[in-house]
PyMOL Python script that loads the backbone (N, CA, C, O; Angstrom):
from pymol import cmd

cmd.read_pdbstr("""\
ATOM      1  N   UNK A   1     111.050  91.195  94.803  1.00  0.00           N
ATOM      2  CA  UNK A   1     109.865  91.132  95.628  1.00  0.00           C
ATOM      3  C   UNK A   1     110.137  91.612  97.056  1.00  0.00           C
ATOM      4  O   UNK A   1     109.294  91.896  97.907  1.00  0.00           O
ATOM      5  N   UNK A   2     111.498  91.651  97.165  1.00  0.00           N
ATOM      6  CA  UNK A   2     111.673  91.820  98.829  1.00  0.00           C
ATOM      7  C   UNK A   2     113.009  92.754  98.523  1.00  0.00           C
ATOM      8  O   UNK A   2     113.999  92.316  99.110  1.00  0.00           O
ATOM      9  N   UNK A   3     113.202  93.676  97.912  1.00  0.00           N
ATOM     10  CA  UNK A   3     114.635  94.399  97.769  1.00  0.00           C
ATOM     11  C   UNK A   3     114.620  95.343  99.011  1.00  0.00           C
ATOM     12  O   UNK A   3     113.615  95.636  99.658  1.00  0.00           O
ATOM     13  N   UNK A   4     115.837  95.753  99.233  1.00  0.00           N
ATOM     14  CA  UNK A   4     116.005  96.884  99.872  1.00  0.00           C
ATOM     15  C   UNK A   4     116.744  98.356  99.472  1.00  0.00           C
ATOM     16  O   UNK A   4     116.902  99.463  99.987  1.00  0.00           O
ATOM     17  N   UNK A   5     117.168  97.499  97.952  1.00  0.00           N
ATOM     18  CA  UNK A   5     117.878  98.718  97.913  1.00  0.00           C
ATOM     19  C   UNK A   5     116.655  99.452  96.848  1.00  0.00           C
ATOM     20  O   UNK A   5     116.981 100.618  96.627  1.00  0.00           O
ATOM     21  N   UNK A   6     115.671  99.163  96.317  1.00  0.00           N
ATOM     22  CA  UNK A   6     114.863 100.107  96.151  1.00  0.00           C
ATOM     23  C   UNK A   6     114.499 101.376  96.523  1.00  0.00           C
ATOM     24  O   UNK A   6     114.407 101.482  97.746  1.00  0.00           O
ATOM     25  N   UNK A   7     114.212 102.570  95.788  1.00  0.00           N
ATOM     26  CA  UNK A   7     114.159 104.163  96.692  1.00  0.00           C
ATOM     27  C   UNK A   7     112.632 103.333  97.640  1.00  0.00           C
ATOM     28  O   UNK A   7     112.160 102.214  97.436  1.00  0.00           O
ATOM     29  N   UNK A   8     112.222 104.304  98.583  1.00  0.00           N
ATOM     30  CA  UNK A   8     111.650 104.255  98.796  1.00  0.00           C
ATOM     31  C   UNK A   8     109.765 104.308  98.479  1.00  0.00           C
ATOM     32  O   UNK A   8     108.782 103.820  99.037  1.00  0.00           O
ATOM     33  N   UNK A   9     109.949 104.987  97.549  1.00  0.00           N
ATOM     34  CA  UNK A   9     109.188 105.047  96.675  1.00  0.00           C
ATOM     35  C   UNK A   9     108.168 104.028  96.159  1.00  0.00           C
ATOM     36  O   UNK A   9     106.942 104.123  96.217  1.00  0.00           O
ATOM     37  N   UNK A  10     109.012 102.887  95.567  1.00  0.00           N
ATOM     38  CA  UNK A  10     108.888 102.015  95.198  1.00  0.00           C
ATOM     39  C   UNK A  10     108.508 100.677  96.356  1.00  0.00           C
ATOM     40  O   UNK A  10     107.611  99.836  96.294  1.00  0.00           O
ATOM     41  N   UNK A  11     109.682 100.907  97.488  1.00  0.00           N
ATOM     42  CA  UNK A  11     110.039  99.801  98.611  1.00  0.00           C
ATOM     43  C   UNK A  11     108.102  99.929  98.953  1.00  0.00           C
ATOM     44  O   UNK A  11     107.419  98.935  99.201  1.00  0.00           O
ATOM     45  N   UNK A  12     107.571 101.296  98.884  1.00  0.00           N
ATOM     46  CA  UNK A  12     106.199 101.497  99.510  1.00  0.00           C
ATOM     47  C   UNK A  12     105.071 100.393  98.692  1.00  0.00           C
ATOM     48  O   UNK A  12     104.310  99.608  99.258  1.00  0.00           O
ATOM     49  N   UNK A  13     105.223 100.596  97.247  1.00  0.00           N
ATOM     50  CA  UNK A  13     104.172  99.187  96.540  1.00  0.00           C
ATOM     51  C   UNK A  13     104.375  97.852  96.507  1.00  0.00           C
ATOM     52  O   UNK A  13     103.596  97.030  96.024  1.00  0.00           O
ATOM     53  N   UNK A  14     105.802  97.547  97.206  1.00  0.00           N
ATOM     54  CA  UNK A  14     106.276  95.600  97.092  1.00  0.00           C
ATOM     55  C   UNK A  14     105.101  95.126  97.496  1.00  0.00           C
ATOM     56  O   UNK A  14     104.740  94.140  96.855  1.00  0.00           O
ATOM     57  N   UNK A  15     104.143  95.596  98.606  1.00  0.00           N
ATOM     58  CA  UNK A  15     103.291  94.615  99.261  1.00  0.00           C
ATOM     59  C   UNK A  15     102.378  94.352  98.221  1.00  0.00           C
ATOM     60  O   UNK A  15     102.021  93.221  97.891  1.00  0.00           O
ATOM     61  N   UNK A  16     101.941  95.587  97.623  1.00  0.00           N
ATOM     62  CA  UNK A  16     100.639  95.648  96.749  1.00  0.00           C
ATOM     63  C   UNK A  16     101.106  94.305  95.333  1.00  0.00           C
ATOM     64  O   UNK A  16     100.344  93.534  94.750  1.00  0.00           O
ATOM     65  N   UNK A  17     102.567  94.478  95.178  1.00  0.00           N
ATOM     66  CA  UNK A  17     103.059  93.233  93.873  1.00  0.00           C
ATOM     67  C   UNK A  17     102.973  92.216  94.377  1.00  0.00           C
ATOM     68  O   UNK A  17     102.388  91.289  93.815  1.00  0.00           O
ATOM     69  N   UNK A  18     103.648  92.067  95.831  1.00  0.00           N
ATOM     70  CA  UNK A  18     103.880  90.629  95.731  1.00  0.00           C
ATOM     71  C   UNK A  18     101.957  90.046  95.763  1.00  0.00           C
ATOM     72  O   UNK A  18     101.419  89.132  95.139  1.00  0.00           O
ATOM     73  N   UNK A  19     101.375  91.039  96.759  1.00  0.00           N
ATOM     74  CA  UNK A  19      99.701  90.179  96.902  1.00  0.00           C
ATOM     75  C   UNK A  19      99.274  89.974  95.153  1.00  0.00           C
ATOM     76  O   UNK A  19      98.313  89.228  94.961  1.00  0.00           O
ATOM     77  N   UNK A  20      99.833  90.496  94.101  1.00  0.00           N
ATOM     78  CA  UNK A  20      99.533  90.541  92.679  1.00  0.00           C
ATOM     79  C   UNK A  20      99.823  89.690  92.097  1.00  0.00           C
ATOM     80  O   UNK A  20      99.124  89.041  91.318  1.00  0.00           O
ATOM     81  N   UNK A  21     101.016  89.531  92.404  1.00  0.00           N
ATOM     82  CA  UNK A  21     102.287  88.244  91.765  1.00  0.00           C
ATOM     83  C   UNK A  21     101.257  86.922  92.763  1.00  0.00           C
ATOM     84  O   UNK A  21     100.680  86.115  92.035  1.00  0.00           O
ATOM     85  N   UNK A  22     101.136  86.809  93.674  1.00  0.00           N
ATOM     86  CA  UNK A  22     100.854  85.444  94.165  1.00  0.00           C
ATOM     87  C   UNK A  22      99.387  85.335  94.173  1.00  0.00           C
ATOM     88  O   UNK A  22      99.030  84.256  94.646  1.00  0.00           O
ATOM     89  N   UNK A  23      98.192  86.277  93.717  1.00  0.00           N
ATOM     90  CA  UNK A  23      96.992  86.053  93.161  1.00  0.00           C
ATOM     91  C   UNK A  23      97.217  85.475  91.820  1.00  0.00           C
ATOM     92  O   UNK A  23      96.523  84.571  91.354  1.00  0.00           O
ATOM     93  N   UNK A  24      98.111  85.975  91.282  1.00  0.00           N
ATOM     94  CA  UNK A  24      97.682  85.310  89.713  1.00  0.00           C
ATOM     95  C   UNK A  24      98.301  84.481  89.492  1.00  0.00           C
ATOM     96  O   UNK A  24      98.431  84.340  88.277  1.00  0.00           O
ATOM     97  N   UNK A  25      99.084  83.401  90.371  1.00  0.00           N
ATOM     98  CA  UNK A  25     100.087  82.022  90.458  1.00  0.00           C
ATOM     99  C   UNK A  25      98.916  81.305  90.910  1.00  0.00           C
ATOM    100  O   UNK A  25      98.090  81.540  91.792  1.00  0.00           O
ATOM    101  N   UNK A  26      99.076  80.276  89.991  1.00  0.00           N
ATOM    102  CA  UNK A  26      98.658  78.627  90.591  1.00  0.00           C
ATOM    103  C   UNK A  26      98.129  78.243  92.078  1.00  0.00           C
ATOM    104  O   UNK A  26      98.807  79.051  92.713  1.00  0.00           O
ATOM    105  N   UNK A  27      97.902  78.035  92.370  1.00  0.00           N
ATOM    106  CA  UNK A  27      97.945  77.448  93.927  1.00  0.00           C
ATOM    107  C   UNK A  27      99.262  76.380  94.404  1.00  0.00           C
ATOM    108  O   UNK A  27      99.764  76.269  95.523  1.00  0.00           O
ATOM    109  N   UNK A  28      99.656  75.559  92.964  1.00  0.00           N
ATOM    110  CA  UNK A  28     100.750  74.816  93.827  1.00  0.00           C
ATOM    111  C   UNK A  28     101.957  75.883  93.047  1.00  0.00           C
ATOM    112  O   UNK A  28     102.883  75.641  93.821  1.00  0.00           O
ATOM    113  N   UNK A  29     102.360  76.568  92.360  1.00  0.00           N
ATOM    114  CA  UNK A  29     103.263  77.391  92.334  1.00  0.00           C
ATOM    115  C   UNK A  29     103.045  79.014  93.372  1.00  0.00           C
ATOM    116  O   UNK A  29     103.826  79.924  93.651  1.00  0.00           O
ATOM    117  N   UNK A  30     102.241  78.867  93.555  1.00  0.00           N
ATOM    118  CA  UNK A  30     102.443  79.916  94.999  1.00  0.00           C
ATOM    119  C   UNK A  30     103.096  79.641  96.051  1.00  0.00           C
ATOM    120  O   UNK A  30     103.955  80.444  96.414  1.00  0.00           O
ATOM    121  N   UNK A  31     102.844  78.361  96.860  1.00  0.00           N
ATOM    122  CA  UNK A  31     103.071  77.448  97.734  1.00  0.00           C
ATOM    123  C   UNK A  31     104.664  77.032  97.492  1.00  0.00           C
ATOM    124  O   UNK A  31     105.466  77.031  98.426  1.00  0.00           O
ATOM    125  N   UNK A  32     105.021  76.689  96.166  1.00  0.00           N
ATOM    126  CA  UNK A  32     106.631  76.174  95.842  1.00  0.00           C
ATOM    127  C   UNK A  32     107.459  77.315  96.077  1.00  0.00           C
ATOM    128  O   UNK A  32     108.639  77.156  96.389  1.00  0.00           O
ATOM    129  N   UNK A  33     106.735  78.937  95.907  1.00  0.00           N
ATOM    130  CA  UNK A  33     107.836  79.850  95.718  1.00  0.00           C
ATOM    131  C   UNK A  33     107.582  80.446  97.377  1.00  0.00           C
ATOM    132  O   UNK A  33     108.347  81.272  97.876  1.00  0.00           O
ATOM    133  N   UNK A  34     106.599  79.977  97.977  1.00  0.00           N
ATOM    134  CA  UNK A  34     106.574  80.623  99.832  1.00  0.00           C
ATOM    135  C   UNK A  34     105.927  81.633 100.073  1.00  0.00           C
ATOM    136  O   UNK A  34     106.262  82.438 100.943  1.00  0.00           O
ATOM    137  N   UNK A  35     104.916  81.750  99.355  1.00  0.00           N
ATOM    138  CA  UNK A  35     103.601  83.167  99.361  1.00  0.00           C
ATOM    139  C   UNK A  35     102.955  82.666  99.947  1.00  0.00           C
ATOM    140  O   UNK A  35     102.584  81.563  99.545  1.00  0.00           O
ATOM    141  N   UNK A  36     102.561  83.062 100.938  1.00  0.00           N
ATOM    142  CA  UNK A  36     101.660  82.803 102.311  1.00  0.00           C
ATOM    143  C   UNK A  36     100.086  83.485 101.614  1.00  0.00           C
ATOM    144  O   UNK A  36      99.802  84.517 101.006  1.00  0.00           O
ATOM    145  N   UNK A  37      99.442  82.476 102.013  1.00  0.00           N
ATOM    146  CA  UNK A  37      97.990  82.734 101.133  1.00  0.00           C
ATOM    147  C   UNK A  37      96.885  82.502 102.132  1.00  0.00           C
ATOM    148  O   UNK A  37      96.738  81.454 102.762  1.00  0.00           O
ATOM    149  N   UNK A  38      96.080  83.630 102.227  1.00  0.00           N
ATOM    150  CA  UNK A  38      94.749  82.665 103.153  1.00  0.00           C
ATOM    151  C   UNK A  38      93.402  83.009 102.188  1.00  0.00           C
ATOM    152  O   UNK A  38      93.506  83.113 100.966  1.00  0.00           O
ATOM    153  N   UNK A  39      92.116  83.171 102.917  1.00  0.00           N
ATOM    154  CA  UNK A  39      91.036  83.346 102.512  1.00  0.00           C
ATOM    155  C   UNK A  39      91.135  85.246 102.834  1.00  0.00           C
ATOM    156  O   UNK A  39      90.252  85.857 102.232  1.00  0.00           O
ATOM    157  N   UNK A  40      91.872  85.933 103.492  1.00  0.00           N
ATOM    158  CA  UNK A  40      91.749  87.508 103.621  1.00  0.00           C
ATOM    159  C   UNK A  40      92.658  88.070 102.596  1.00  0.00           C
ATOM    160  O   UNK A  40      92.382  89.122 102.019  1.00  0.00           O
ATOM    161  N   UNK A  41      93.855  87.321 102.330  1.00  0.00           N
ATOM    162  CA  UNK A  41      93.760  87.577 101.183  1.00  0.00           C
ATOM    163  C   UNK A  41      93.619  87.735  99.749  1.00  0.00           C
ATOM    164  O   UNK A  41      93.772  88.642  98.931  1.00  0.00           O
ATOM    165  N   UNK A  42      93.260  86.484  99.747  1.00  0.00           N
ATOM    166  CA  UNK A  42      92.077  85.928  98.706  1.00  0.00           C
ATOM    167  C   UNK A  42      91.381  87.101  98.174  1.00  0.00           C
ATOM    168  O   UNK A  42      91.586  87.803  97.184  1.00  0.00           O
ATOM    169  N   UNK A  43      90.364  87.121  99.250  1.00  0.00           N
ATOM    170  CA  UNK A  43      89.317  88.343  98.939  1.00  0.00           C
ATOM    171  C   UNK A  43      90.096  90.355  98.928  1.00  0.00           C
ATOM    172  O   UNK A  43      89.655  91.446  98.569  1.00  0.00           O
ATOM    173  N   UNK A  44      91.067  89.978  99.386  1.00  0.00           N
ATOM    174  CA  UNK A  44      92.196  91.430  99.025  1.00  0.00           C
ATOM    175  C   UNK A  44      92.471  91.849  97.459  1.00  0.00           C
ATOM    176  O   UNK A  44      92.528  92.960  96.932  1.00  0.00           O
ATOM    177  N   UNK A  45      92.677  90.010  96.714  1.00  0.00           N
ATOM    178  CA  UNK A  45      92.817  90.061  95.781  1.00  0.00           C
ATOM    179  C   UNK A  45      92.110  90.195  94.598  1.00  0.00           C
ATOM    180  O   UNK A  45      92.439  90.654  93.504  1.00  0.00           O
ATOM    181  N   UNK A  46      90.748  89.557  95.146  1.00  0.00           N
ATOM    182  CA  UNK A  46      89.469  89.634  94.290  1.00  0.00           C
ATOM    183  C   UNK A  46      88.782  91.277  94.275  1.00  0.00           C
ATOM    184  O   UNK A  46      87.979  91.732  93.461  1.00  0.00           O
ATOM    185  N   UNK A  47      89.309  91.859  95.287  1.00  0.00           N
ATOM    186  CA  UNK A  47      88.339  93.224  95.471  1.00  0.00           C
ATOM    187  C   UNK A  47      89.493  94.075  94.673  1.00  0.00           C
ATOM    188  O   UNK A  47      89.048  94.946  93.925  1.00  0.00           O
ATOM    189  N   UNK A  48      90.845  93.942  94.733  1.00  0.00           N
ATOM    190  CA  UNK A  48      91.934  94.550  93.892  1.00  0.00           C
ATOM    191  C   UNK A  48      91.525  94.809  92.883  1.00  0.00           C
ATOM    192  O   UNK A  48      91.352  95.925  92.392  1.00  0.00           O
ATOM    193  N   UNK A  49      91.282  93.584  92.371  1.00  0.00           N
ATOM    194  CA  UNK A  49      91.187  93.103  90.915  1.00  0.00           C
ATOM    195  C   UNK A  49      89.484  94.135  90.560  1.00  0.00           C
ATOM    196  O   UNK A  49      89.506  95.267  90.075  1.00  0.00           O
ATOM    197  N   UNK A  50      88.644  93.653  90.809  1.00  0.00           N
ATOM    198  CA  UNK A  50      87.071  94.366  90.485  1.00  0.00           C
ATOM    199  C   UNK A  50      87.437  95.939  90.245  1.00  0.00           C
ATOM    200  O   UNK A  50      87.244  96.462  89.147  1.00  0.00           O
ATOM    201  N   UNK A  51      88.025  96.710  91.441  1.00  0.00           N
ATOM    202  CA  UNK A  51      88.558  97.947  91.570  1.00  0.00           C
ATOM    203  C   UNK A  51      89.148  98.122  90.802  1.00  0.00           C
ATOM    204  O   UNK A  51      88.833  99.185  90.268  1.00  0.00           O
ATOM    205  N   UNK A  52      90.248  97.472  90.166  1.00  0.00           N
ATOM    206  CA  UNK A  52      91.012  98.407  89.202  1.00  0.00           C
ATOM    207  C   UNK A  52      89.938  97.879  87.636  1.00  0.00           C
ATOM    208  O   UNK A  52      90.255  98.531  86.641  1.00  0.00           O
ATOM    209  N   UNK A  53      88.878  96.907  87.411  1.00  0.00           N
ATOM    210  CA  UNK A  53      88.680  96.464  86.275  1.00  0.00           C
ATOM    211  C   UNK A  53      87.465  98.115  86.416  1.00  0.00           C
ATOM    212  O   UNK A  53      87.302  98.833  85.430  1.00  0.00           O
ATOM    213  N   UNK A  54      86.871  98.377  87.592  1.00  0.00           N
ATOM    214  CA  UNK A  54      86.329  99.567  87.341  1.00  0.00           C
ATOM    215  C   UNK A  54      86.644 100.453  87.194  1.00  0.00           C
ATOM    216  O   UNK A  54      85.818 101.192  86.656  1.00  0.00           O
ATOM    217  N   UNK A  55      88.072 101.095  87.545  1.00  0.00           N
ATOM    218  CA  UNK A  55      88.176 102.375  87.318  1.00  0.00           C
ATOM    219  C   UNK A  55      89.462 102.589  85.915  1.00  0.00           C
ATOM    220  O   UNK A  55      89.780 103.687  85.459  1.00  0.00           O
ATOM    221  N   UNK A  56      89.922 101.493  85.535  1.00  0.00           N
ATOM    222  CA  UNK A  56      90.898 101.446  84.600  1.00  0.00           C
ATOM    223  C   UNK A  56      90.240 102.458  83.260  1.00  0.00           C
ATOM    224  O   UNK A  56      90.992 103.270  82.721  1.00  0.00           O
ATOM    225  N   UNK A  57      89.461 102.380  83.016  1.00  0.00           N
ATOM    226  CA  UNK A  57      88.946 102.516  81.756  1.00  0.00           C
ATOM    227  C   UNK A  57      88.798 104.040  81.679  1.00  0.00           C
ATOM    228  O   UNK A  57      88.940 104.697  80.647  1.00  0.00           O
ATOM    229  N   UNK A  58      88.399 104.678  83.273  1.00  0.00           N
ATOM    230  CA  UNK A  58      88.422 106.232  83.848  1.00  0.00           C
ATOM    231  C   UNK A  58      89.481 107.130  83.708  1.00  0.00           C
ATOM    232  O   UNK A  58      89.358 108.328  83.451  1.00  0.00           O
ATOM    233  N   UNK A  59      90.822 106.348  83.932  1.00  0.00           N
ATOM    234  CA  UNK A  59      92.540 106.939  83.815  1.00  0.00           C
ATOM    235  C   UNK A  59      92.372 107.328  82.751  1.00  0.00           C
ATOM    236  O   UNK A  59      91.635 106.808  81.914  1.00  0.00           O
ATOM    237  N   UNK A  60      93.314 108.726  82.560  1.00  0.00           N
ATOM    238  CA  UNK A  60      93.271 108.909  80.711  1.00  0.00           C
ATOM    239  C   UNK A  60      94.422 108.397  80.516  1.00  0.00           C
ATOM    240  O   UNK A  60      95.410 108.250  81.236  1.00  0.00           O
ATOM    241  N   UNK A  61      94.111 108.069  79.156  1.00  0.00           N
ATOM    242  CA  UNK A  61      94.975 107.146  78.185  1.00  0.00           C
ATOM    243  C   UNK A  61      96.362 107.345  78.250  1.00  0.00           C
ATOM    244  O   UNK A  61      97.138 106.403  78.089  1.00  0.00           O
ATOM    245  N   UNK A  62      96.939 109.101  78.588  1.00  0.00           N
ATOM    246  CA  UNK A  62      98.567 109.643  78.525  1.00  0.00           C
ATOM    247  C   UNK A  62      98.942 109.073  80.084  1.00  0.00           C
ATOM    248  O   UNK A  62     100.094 108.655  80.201  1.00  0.00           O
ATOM    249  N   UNK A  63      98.007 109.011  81.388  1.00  0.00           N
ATOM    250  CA  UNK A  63      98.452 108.758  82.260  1.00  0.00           C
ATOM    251  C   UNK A  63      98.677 107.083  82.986  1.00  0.00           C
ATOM    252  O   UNK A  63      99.247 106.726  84.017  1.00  0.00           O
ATOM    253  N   UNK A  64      97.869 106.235  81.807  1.00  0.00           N
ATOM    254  CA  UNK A  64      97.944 104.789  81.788  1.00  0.00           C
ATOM    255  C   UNK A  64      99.456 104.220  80.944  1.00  0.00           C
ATOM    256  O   UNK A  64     100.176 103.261  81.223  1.00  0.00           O
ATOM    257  N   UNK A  65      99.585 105.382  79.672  1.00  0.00           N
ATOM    258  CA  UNK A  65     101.231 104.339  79.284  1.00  0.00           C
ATOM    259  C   UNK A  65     102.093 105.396  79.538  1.00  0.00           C
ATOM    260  O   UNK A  65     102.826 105.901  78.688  1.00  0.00           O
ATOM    261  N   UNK A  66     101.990 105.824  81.004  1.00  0.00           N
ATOM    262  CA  UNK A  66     103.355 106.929  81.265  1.00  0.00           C
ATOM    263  C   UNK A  66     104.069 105.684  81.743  1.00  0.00           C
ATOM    264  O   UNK A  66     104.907 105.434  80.877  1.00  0.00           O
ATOM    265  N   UNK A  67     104.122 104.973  82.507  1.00  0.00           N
ATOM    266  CA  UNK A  67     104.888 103.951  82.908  1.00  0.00           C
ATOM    267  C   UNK A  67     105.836 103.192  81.829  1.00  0.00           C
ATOM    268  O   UNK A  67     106.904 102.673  82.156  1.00  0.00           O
ATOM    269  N   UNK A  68     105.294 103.188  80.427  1.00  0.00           N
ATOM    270  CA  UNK A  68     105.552 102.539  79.367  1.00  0.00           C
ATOM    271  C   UNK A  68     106.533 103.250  78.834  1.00  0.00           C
ATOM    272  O   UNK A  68     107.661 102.762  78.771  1.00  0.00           O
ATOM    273  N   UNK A  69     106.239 104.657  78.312  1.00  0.00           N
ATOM    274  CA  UNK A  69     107.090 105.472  77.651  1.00  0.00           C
ATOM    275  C   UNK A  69     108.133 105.679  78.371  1.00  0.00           C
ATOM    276  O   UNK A  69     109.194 105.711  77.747  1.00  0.00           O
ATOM    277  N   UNK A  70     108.196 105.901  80.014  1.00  0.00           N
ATOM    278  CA  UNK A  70     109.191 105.735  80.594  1.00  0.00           C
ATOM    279  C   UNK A  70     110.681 104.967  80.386  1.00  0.00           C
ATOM    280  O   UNK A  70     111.871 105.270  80.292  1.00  0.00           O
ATOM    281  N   UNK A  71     109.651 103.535  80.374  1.00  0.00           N
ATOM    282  CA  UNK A  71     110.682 102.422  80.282  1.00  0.00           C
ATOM    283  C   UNK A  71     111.201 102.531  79.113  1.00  0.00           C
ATOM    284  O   UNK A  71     112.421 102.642  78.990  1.00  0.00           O
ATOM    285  N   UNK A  72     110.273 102.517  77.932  1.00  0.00           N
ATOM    286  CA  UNK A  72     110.678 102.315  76.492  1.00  0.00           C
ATOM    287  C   UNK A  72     112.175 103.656  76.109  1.00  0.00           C
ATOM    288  O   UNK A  72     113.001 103.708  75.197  1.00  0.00           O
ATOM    289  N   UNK A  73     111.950 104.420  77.146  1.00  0.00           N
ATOM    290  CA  UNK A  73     112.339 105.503  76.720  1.00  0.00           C
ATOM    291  C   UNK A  73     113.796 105.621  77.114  1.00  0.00           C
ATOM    292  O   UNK A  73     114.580 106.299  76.449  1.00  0.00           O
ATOM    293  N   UNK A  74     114.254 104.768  78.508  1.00  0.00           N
ATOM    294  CA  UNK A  74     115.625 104.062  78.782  1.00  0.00           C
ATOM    295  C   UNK A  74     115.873 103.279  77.940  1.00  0.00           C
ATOM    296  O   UNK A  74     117.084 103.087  77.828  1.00  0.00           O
ATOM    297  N   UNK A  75     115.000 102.486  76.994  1.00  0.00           N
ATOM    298  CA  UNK A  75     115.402 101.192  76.544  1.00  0.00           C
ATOM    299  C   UNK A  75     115.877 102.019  75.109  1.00  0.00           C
ATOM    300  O   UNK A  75     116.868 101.568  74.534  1.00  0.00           O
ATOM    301  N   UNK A  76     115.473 102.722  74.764  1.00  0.00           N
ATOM    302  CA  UNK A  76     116.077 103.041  73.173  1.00  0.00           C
ATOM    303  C   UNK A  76     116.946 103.724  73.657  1.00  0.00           C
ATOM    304  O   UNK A  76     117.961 103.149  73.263  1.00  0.00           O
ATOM    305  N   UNK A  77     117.383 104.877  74.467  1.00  0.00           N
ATOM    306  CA  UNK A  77     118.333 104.947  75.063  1.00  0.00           C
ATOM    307  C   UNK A  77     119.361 104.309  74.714  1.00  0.00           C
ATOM    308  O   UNK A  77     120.033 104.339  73.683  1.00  0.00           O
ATOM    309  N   UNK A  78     119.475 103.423  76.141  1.00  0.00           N
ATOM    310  CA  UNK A  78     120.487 102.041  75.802  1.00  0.00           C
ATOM    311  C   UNK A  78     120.875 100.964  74.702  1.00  0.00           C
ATOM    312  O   UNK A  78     121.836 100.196  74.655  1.00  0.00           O
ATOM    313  N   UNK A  79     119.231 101.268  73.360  1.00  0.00           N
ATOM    314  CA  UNK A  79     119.510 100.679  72.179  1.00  0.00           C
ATOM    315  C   UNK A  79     120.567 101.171  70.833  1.00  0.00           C
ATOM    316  O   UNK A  79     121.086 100.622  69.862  1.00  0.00           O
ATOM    317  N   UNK A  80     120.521 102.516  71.426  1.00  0.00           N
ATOM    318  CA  UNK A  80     121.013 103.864  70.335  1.00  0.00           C
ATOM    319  C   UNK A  80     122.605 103.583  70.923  1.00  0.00           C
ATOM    320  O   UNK A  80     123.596 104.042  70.355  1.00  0.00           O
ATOM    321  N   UNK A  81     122.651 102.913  71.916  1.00  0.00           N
ATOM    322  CA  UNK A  81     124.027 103.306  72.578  1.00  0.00           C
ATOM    323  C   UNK A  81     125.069 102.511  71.884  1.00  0.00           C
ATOM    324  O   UNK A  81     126.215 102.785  71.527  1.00  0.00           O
ATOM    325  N   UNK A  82     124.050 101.030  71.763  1.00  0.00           N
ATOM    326  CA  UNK A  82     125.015  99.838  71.574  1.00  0.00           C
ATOM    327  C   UNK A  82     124.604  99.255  70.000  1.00  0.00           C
ATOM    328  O   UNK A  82     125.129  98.230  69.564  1.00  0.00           O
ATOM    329  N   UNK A  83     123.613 100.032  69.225  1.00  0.00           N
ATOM    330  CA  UNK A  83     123.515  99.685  67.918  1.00  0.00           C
ATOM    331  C   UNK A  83     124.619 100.815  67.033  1.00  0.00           C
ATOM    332  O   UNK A  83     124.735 100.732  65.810  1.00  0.00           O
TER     333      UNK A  83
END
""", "prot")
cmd.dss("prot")
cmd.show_as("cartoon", "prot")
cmd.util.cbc("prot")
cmd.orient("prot")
């Protein structure tokens, strides 16, 4: 949530996860792990959320599980290596 050795790339969306990660926690497990929460971003999180439930469906389908095939695609990788 807070790395540094991330490329930069990446270091650029932590804010957008962590406000993600601590919208969709509990209220008393937000608070236990030290996610600072108010009512601005509350509503950061609620308008996040509407926004992507509208335009998700717009992405085409190859550019929604590129993230997936990515990963999957190290992971057999590394499965082929050690099976």
């Amino acid at each position: 949530m807070y790395s540094r050795s991330l490329p930069w790339y990446l270091r650029a969306v932590l804010p957008v996860s962590r406000l993600v990660t601590a919208g969709l926690l509990p209220e008393r497990l937000r608070e236990e792990y030290g996610f600072t929460w108010n009512p601005w971003r509350e509503r950061l999180f609620r308008v996040g959320v509407r926004v992507t439930h509208l335009t998700y469906r717009h992405v085409p389908r190859t550019l929604r599980y590129l993230p997936m095939r990515y990963y999957m695609r190290g992971f057999r990788k590394q499965y082929r290596r050690y099976a």
